[in-house]
N, C-alpha and C positions, 0 to 999 in steps of 0.2 A: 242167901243174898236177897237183898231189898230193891224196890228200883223207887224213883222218885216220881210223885204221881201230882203231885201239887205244890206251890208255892208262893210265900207271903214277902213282898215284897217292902221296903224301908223308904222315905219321904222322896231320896232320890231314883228309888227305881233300884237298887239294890237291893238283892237276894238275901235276905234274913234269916229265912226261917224254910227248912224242906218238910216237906209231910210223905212219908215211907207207903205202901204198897196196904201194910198192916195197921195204918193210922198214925204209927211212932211219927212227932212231929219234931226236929231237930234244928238248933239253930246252926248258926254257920263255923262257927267252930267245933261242935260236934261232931257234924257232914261231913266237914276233912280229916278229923278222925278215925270214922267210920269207913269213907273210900278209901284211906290209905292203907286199910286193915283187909280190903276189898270185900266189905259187908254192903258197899251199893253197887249195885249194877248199874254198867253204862255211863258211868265218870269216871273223872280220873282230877288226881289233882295238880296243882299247875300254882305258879308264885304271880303274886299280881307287879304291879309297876311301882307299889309302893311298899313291895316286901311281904308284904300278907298272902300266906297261902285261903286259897279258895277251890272250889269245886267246878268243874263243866264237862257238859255232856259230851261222849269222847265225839272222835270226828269222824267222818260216813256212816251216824248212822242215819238211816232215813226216817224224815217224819220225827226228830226225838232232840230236842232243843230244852234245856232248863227253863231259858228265859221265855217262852211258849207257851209252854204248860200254866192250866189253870191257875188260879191264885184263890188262898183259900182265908 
């Protein structure tokens, strides 16, 4: 397991792109991929409002927010 240490965000502020623990940098459909496979640690995947699955950091953990995290 991987955890997400960085992220490259899109013109709206949207989560594009994750960068893994090992460097692996992953776009957003790969990510959900990947956590639903439970190859990243610390998410979980969840359907958005317009049907598209995406990724977020699960919930209590302390200090550990996707949208937070550095941007690279």
């Amino acid at each position: 397991m991987s955890k997400v240490v960085a992220v490259r965000k899109n013109g709206d502020g949207t989560i594009a792109q994750y960068k893994l623990e090992d460097g692996t940098i992953l776009d957003a459909e790969q990510a959900v991929e990947a956590t639903a496979l439970g190859k990243i640690e610390g998410c979980s995947v969840f359907t958005t409002r317009d049907g598209h699955e995406s990724i977020r950091s699960d919930r209590c953990q302390y200090d550990y927010s996707l949208s937070s995290l550095p941007e690279f």
